[in-house]
Each structure stands twice: as C-alpha cells, then as structure tokens.
PAMARFI-162163 format. One line per field, with one value per residue (C-alpha): x, z, y; residue in one letter. Coordinates in nm, 4 decimals. Layout:
<atoms>
c1 = X;...
c3 = Z;...
c2 = Y;...
r = A;...
</atoms>
This chain:
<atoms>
c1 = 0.0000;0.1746;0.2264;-0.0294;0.1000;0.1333;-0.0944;0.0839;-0.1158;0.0812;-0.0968;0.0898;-0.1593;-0.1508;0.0196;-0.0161;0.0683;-0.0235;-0.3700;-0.4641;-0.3319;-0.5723;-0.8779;-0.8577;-0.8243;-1.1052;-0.8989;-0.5855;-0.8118;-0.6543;-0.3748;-0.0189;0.0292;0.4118;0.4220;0.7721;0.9096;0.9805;1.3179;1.6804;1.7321;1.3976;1.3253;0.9795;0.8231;0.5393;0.3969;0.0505;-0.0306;-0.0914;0.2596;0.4372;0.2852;0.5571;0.8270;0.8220;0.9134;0.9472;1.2936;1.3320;1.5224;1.1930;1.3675;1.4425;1.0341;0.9539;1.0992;0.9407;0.5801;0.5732;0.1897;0.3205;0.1334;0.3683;0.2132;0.3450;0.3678;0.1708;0.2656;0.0211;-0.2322;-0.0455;-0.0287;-0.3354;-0.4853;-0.2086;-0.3488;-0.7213;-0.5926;-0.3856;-0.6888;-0.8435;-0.5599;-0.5823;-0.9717;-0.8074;-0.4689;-0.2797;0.0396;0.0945;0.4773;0.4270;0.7370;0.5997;0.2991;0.1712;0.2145;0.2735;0.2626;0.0021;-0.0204;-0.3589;-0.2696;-0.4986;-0.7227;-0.9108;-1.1897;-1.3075;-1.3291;-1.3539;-0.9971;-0.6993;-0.8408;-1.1580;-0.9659;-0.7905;-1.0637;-1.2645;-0.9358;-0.8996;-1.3050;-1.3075;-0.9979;-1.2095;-1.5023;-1.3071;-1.0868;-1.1766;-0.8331;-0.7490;-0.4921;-0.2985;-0.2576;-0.0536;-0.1651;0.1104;0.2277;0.5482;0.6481;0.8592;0.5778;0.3194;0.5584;0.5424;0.1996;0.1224;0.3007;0.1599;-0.1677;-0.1055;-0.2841;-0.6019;-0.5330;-0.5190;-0.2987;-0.2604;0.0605;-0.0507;0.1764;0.3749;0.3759;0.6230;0.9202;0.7567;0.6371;0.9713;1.1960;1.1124;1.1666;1.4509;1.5822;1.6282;1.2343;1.2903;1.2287;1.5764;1.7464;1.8724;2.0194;2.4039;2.3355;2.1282;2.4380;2.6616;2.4298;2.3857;2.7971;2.7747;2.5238;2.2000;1.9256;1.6533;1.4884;1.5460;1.9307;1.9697;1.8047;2.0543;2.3759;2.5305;2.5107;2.8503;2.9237;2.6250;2.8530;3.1550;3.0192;2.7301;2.8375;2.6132;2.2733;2.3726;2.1228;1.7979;1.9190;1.9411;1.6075;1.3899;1.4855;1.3219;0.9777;1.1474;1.1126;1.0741;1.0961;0.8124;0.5864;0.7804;0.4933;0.6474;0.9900;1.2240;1.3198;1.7397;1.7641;1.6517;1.7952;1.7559;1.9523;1.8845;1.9919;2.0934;1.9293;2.2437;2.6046;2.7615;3.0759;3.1102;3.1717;3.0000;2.6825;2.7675;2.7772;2.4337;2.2915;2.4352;2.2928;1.9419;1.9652;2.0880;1.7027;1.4910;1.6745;1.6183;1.3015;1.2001;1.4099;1.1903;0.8766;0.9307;1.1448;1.4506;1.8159;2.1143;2.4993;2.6197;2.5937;2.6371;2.7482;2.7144;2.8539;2.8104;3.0086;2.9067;3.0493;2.8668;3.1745;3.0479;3.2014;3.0724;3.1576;3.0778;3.0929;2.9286;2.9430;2.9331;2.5927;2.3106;2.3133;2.1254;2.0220;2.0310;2.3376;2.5025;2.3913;2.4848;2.8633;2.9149;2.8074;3.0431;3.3233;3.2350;3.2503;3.5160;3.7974;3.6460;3.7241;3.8410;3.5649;3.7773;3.5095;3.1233;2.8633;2.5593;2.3938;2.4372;2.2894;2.2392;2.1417;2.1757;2.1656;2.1900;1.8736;1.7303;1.4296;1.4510;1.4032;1.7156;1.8972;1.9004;2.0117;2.2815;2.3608;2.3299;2.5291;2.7909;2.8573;2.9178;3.2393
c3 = 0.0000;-0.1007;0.1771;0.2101;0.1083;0.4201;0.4922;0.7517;0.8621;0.9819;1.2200;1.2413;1.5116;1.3752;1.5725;1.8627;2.1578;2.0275;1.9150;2.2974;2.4272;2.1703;2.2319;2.6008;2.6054;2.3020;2.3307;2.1569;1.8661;1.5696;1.7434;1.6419;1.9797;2.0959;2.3457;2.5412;2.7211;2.6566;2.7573;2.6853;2.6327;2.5597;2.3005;2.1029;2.1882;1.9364;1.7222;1.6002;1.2430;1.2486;1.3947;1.0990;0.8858;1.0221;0.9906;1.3410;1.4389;1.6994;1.8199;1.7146;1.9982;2.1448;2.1111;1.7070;1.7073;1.8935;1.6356;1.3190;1.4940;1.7284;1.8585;1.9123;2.2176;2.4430;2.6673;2.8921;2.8322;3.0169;2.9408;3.1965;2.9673;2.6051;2.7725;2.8442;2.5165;2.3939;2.5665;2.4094;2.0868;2.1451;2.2846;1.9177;1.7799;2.0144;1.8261;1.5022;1.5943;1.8654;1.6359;1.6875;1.7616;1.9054;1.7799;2.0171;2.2148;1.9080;1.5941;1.5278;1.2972;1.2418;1.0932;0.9719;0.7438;0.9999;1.1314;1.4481;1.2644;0.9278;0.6995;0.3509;0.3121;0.5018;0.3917;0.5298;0.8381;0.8023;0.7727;1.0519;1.3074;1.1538;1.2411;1.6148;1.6908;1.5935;1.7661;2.1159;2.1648;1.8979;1.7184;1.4116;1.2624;0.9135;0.7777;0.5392;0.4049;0.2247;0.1731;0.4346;0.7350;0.4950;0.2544;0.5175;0.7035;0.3456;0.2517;0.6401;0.5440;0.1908;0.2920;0.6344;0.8195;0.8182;0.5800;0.4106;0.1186;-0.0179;-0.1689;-0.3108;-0.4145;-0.7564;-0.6663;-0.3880;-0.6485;-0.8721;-0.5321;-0.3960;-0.7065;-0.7254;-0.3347;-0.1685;-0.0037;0.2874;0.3566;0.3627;0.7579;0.8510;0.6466;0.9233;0.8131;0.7911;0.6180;0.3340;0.2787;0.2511;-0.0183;-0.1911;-0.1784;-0.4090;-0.6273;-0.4700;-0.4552;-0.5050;-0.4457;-0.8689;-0.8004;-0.5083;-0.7009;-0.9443;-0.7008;-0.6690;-0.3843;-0.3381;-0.3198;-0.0721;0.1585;0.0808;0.2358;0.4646;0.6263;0.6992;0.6672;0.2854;0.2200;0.3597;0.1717;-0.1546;-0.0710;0.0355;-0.2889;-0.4593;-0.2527;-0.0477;0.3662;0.5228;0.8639;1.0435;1.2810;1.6019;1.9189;2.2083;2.0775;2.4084;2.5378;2.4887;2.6855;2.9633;3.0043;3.1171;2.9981;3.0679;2.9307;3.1874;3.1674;3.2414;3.1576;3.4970;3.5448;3.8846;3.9948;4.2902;4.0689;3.8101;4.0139;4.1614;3.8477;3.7699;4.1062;4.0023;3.6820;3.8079;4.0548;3.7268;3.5237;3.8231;3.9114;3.5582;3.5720;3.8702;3.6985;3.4107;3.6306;3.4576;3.5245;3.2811;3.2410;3.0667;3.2140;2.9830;3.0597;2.7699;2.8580;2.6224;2.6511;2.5222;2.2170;2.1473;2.2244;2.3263;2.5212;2.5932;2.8505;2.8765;3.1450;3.1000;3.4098;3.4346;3.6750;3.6314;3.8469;4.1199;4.3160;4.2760;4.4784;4.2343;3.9381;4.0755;4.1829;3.8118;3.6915;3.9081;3.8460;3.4662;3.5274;3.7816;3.5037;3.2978;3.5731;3.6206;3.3486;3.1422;2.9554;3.0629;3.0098;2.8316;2.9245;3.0485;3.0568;3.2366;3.0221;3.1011;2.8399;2.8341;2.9834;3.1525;3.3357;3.7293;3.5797;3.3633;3.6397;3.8847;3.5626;3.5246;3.8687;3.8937;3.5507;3.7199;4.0444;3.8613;3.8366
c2 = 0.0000;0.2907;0.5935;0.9034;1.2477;1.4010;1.7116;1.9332;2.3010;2.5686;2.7639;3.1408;3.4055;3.7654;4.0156;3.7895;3.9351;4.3096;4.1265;4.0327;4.3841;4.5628;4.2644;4.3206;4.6697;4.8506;5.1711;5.0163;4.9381;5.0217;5.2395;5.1487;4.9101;4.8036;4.5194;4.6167;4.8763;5.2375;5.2611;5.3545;4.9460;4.8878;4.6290;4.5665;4.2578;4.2250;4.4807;4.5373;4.5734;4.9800;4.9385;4.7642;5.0156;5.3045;4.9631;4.8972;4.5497;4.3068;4.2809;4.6291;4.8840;5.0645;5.4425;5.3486;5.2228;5.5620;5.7612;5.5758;5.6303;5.9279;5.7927;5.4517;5.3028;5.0960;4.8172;4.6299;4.2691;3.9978;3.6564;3.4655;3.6282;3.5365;3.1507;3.1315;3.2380;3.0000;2.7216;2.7688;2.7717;2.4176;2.2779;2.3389;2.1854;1.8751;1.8180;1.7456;1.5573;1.4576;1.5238;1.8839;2.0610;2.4165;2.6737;2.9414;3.0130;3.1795;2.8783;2.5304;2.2618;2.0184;1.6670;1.5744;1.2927;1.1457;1.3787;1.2591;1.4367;1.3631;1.6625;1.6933;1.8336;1.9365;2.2976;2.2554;2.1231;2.4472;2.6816;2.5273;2.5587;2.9482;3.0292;2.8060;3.0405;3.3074;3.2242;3.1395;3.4184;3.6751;3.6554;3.5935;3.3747;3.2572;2.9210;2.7705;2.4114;2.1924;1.8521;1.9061;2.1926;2.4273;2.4440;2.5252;2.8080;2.9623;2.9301;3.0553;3.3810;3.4053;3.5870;3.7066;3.8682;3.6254;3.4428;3.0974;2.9282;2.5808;2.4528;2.1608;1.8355;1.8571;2.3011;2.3427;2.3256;2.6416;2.8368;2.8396;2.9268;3.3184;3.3759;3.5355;3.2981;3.4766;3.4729;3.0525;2.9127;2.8094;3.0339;3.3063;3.6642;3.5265;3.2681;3.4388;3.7521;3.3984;3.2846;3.6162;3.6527;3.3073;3.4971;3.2471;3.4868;3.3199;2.9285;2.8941;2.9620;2.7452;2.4777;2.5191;2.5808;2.1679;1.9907;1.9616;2.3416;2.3641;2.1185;2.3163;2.6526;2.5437;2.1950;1.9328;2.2241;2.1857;1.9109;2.0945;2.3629;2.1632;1.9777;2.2988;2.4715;2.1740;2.1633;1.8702;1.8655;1.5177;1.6450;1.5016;1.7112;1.6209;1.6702;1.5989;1.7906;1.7819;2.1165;2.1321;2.4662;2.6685;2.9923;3.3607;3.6798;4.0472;4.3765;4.6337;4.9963;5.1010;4.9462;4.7471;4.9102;4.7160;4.3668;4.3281;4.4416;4.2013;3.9359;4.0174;4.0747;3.6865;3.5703;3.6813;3.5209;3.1946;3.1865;3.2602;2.9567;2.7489;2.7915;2.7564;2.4000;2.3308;2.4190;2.2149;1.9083;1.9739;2.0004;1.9970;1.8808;2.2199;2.5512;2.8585;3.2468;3.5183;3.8787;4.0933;4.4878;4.8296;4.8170;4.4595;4.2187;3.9205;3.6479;3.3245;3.0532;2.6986;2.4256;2.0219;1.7739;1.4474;1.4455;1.6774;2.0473;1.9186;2.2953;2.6267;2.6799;2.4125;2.6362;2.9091;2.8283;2.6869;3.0410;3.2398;2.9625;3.0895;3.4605;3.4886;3.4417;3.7071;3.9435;4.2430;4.3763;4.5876;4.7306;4.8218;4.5356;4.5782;4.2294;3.9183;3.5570;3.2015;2.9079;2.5663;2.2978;1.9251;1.8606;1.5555;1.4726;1.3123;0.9612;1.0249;1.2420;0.9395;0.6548;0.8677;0.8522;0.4998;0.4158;0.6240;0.4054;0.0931;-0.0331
r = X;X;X;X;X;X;X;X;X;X;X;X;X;X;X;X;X;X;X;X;X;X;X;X;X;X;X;X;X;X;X;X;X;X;X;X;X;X;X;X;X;X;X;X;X;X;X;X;X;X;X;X;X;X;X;X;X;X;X;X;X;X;X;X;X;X;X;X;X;X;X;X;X;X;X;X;X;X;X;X;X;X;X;X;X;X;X;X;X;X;X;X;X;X;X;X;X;X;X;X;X;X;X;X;X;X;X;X;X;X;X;X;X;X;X;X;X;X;X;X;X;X;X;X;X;X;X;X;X;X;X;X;X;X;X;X;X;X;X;X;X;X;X;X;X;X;X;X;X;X;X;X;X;X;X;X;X;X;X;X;X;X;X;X;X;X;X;X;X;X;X;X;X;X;X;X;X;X;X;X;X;X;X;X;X;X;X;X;X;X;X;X;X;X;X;X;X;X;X;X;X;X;X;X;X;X;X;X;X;X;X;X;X;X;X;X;X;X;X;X;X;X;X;X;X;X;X;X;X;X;X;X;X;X;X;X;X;X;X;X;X;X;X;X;X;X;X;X;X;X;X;X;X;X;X;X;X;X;X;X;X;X;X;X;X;X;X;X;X;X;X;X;X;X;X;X;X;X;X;X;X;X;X;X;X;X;X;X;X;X;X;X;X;X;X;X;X;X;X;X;X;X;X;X;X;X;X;X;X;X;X;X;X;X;X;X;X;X;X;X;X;X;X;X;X;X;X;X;X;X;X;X;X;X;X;X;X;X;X;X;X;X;X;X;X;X;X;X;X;X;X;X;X;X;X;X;X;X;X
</atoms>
C-alpha cells in the first residue's frame, strides 16, 4: 500500500501578543500598539499591524520604534495572559490531531494525514481551526496548508494577516523558485548575505547551485538547503519535541561598570533559570554564561558535568566559576545571561547517577 501524502497546517496568530493587548483593552483598537518597554534598552516585543505600517518590528530597539511612529502606544507585556490564550488555541488543535509541535505560544505545525476528525480536506480542516480560533478568543490567525512543514511556514506567510494558502503536491518546487531565499524558515540573516555573496538569490538559483558546493560553504545544513529549494522537507511534525535549553539573559538599563553588581545581576539570573528547571522538572549537564560589553563584544563561557546540576546553589557556583575568570571587566557590560543545556528529566537524572557508580 503505497504511503499518504502528508498534509501538515501551519498555524501562524496575527500580531499575537499586540492582538490580545488591543482585544482586552477597546482603546488600543486600531492604534499602532508596541508590546515592550519604553526605555533607553527597551526592546519591542510584538507589534501590532498599524505598527508595521511606520516599519516597526518586533525585536526592534523601542527608542528606534519611537521615532518611526511618534503615537506609538507601548504596553506592557503579560505573558500569563499570552499563555493562556495560547493554551485555548492548542486545545483546538488537540480536536483534530494529537500530532501537533508548538514553535511558540503563538504557531505550530500540524499533521492531519490522519485527522481525528473527518473533513472533507486538510483545507476545510484548516478553515474550521482558523473560524473556532475566531469564535473562542476573537483573534485571528494565518494558515498555510502543504504537503510538508517548509511548505506550510510559506503558505502561512503568503496571505497574512487572516489568511489561508494551499501549496498543493507537484507546486512546492515552482512556489519556492522566485523567493529570496532569505524569507525561507531556517534560512537566518548570515546565512542568506553567505548565499547572496555566491550569487544564490533566489529558491530557482539554489536549485541550481550543486550539492557539493552547498557542503563546501554550509556543512552538513547543505542538504535541507538543496532539498527545500526543490519543494522537499521530510521532517516530520515532532509533538512531544524535548526542550534542549533553559535559560535567562537580561539587558541592563544602564552598563555594569562594577563587579559586585555584576555578580548580583548573575545571582538573580541563576534563581529565574532554576526555578524555571523546577517548573518544568529539569536540570542539565552544561551551564552557559554570555557577557556581552558596550560596544557589542560578546564572550561566551561553557561548562558540561558528568551528573546533572542538582540545586540552585550548584547552578549558581558553576556560573560564578564561569565569570570569575572574565574578571576584572575591562570594559562596561551591556547584558548578560544564564542558560543551562543538556537537559534531563529526574528519571534520567538518577540513571545517570546509577550508571555512574558501577564499576
């Protein structure tokens, strides 16, 4: 019996967490609506539509966004309130298949190859998800429909805002050639100024670049590369995806000229890391410092163990053990972060413990 074509729906919210400011609060309606912080280091979270309009963007320093759109609203963000609108939408999701990988609170992938609910088509499956959404929270959302994940991204982004597209089988290949291939999912910035430097502009001249040059210049990425710019993605729709890093970092209103502050500043990221380990069960064998100075220098410094960190204390004596050789600063620091990696559950944490007291 020969295998389905897959059918894979990539859910994308609009303007997510600007969406939920401006729902819950009528006044924000169609106002140009920053979630972040109107600061000196301020950074936009999530802008709303009326936003991007004036090019204001998420990730986007808040003072830069200020001055593209004097009237631009700033809000606060609340993520207790993004999660749980998060969580309604999932629970839509869960109707249709139990094969569903979140990349955020705000879109994931879907396999319904084998939809728990019969529909006529993975579009109808589509446009029913796109109207319960709706109907629930009062928020609208893209979807892309395709036979694999990189397809669906792309189709997701094809008619945003509220929106739906359908790449079907025997298309990706012609969809993909006229794109700049920096607007392909797993394609980051770098990359796609390496590619352009190689004269690859589009999905028609990575198609056409070999193979063997792709390994030459991009490593072992080179064959997703090759295989997206042909409509090919046999990644499957991975739902219970393990988490490979928990971490915290923070950007300082002002530089730290002092140690004694630095440290502190390390002390209270090394509690937020662990109590999100504790809040998920986790620990990890690798614990990771980034500094990074005024001038945007960055250093970064690595530790693995043999045995998960068991306690905060643990954590946070492999963090100063990290930072301590860095020292005296030498120049100010701009911002700093905690991440551990490596992660296990308790059921793994106490195997490994075992395994390690045999002979």
């Amino acid at each position: 019996m020969p295998t389905p074509i897959r059918r894979i729906i990539h859910i994308d919210m609009d303007a997510f967490y600007a969406s939920v400011e401006q729902r819950d609060n009528p006044a924000l309606k169609g106002r140009p609506v920053a979630v972040g912080h109107c600061q000196e280091r301020g950074v936009v979270a999530a802008a709303s539509y009326e936003a991007r309009k004036f090019g204001v963007r998420s990730a986007m320093p808040s003072l830069i966004a200020r001055r593209k759109c004097p009237e631009l609203v700033f809000v606060p963000p609340r993520f207790e309130a993004y999660r749980a609108v998060s969580a309604q939408i999932h629970a839509i999701f869960a109707r249709y298949t139990p094969l569903i990988q979140p990349l955020s609170l705000d879109e994931a992938y879907l396999d319904i190859t084998h939809p728990l609910l019969r529909r006529a088509s993975a579009t109808a499956i589509a446009e029913e998800i796109r109207a319960s959404i709706f109907e629930q929270t009062g928020l609208t959302a893209s979807a892309g429909v395709s036979y694999n994940k990189f397809l669906a991204k792309l189709a997701s982004d094809h008619r945003k805002p509220d929106g739906l597209f359908v790449i079907p089988p025997g298309r990706g290949e012609a969809f993909v050639a006229p794109l700049p291939v920096g607007a392909f999912h797993g394609v980051g910035p770098a990359t796609a100024r390496r590619m352009n430097a190689l004269g690859i502009h589009t999905g028609a001249d990575l198609r056409t670049c070999g193979l063997d040059i792709l390994k030459h210049h991009f490593g072992k990425a080179a064959t997703f590369y090759h295989g997206i710019a042909q409509g090919v993605d046999n990644r499957p729709v991975e739902p219970n995806r393990p988490r490979k890093s928990l971490g915290k970092e923070t950007t300082f209103l002002q530089d730290l000229h002092a140690e004694v502050e630095l440290m502190q500043a390390m002390g209270n990221l090394v509690a937020q890391v662990w109590a999100a380990c504790q809040k998920r069960t986790l620990s990890g064998r690798t614990v990771t410092l980034k500094l990074r100075h005024s001038d945007f220098t960055q250093r970064t410094r690595s530790q693995s163990f043999t045995q998960p960190v068991e306690n905060e204390v643990a954590l946070h004596d492999a963090a100063r053990g990290l930072l301590t050789p860095l020292l005296p600063l030498g120049k100010p620091v701009r911002l700093l972060g905690v991440s551990l990696t490596g992660l296990v559950l308790p059921g793994q944490h106490e195997a490994a413990r075992q395994l390690s007291l045999l002979p």
